[in-house]
N, C-alpha and C positions, 0 to 999 in steps of 0.2 A: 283521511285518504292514505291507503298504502304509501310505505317508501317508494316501492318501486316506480309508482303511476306518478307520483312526485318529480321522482327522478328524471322519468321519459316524458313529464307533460310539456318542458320549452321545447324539446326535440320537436315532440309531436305538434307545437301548434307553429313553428317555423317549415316544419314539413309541408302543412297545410296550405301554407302563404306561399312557398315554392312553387306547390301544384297546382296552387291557382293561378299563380299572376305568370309564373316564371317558367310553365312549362313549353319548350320548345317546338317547332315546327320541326319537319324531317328535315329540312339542310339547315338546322340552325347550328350556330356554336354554341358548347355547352346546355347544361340542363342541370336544376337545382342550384344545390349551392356552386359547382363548378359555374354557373353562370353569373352569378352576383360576384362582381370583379374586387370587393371587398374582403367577401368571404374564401374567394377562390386566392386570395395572394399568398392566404397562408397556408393554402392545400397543395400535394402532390397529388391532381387529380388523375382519375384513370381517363383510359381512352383505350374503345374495342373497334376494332377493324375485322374484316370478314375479307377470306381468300378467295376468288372465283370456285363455284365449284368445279370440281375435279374428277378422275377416274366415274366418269360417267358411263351407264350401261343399263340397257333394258330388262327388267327382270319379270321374265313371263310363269315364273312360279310359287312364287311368297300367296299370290293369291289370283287361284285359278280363274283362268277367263278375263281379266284385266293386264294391262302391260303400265308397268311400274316404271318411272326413270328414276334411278338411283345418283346420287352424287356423294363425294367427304364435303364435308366442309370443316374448317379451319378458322375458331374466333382466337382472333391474336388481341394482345394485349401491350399496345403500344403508348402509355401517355406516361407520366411523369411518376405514376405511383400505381400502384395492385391496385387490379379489382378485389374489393373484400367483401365478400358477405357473408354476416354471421345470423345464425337460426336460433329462436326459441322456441319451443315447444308450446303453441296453443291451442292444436286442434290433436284428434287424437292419429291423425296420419301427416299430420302440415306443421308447417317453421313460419310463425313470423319472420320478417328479414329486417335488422339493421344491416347498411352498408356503411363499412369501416374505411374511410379516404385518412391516409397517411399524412400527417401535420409538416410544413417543414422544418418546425423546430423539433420536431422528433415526436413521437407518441401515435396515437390515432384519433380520429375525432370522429360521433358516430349519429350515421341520420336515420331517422326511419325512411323506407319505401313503401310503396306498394306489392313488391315483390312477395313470393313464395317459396318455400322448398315442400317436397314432399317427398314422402317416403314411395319409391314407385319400381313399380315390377317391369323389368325389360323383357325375361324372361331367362331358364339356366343354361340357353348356351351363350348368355351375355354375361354371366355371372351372379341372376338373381335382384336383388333390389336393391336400390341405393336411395339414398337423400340427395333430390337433386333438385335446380332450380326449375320453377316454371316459367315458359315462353321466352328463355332470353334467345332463342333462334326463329327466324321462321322460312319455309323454302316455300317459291312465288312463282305462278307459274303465269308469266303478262302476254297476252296477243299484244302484236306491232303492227301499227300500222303502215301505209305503204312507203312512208320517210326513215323508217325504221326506230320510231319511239313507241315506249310502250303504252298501250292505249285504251288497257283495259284487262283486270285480274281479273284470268280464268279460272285458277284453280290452288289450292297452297296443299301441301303436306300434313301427314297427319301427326310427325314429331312434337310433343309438346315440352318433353323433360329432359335440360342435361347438366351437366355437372363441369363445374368450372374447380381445372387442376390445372396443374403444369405438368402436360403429358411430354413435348417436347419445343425444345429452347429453339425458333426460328428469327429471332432479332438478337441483338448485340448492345453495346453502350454500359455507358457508369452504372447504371440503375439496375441493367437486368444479373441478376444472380447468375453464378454459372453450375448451380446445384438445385432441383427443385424445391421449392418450398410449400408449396400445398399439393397433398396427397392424391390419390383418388379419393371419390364421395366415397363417407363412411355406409357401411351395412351395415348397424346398428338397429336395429328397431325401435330399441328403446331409448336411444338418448333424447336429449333434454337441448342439448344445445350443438352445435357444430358449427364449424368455419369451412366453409368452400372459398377459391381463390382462383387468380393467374397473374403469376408476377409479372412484371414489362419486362417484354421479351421475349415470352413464353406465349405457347399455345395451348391450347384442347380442340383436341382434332379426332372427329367422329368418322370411322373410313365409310364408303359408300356400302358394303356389304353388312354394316351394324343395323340395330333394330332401327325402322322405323326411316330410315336415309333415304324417303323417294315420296314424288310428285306422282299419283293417278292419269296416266297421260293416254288412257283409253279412248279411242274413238278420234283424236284430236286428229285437226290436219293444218300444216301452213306455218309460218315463224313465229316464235316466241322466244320471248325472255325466259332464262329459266335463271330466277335470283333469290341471293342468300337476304336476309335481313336482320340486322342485329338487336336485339333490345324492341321489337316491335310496339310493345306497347309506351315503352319511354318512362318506365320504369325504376331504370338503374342512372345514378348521374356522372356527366363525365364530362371532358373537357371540348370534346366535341360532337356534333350527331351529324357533322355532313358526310362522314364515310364509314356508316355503318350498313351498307350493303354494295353487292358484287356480285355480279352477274355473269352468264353465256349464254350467247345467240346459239339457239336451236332450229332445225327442221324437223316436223313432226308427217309421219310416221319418224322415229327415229332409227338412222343406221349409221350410228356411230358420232364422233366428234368432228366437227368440220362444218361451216352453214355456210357456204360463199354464196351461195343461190336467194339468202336471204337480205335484206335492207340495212344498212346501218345507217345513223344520222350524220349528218351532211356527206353523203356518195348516196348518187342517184344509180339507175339500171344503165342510165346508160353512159356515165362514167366508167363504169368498168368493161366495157365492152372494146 
């Protein structure tokens, strides 16, 4: 047996026991080894949070004859330690992904995922291609029903790839660096390994006018959710997954930011009257 498969097989078969027994519900605490309270004592796990979307705006020309709603969103990186994931080159466009959870005796200690990176074309007025993750975002686009919960995915975005930097510092505290420390995604084509990251404290924030930042909102009519969600598949592990999405009430046709006409839970129609 190769060294290397040697080396990755306890990862690999502790991984396995994770995703079976241990993987989390959407509001659960933790996931992986952040969740085994053994293993988590001596991790500074990460933890990702997502901003409401923002600078929202209909965009009736990216692609003719549909009306696109646009948003930034904003994954912040708030728990005890970076998000780390590091890429090996297995496929000939794709990165396996170990993710690196910072020890707190010092060092890192490293699991496998299920994750992805992939070498992916945004296109040249974005700056061409990068090594980015697959699906740690997703944008959701929910009808409400008339108590104002969501009651039903209409529709999600067609984003599937982005890249975890420390674009700008939006938290504070001991932990968060006050200089970034992980880059932009490399454009490399050819490398072999890369580390994507976002320290705590820091964000990677995609403005609404970037590739690919909008929900299909053709034809719709009436209230919706329109939410961000973090880590959809449950993938990456952290210290928590109850606040890994974030939301704003919309009216659809959309004019503009503002839904007082729409439902929220617990305010009825005619409490606010």
């Amino acid at each position: 047996m190769p060294a290397r498969i040697r080396y990755l097989l306890p990862g690999l078969l502790l991984a396995a026991i994770w995703l079976s027994t241990a993987t989390p519900a959407a509001d659960a605490e933790g996931s992986g080894p952040c969740l085994d309270p053994k293993t988590r004592a001596a991790l500074l796990c990460p933890d990702l949070k997502v901003a409401r979307p923002s600078q929202m705006y209909l965009d009736r020309k990216t692609v003719p004859g549909r009306r696109l709603l646009r948003a930034t969103n904003d994954i912040q990186s708030r728990g005890l330690g970076p998000m780390e994931l590091r890429g090996h080159r297995n496929r000939p466009r794709s990165m396996a992904v170990m993710q690196a959870i910072a020890r707190r005796s010092g060092g890192y200690r490293l699991f496998p995922t299920q994750a992805r990176l992939r070498f992916f074309r945004v296109g040249y007025q974005w700056g061409g291609s990068y090594w980015k993750v697959r699906n740690p975002l997703r944008f959701e686009l929910w009808k409400l029903d008339p108590r104002g919960h969501r009651s039903r995915l209409v529709r999600t975005g067609p984003k599937q790839f982005y890249c975890f930097r420390d674009l700008e510092r939006t938290g504070s505290g001991g932990r968060s660096p006050e200089e970034a420390v992980y880059p932009a995604c490399s454009q490399d084509p050819r490398a072999r390994s890369i580390t994507l990251g976002t320290s705590v404290g820091w964000s990677d924030i995609y403005p609404s006018t970037y590739d690919r930042q909008w929900i299909d909102v053709t034809g719709l009519r009436g209230c919706f959710a329109y939410r961000l969600r973090v880590d959809p598949g449950g993938v990456l592990f952290e210290s928590s997954e109850i606040n890994n999405s974030a939301q704003r009430i919309v009216r659809l046709p959309f004019r503009g930011p503002g839904s007082r006409e729409c439902p929220r839970p617990g305010f009825s129609r005619s409490a606010r009257r």
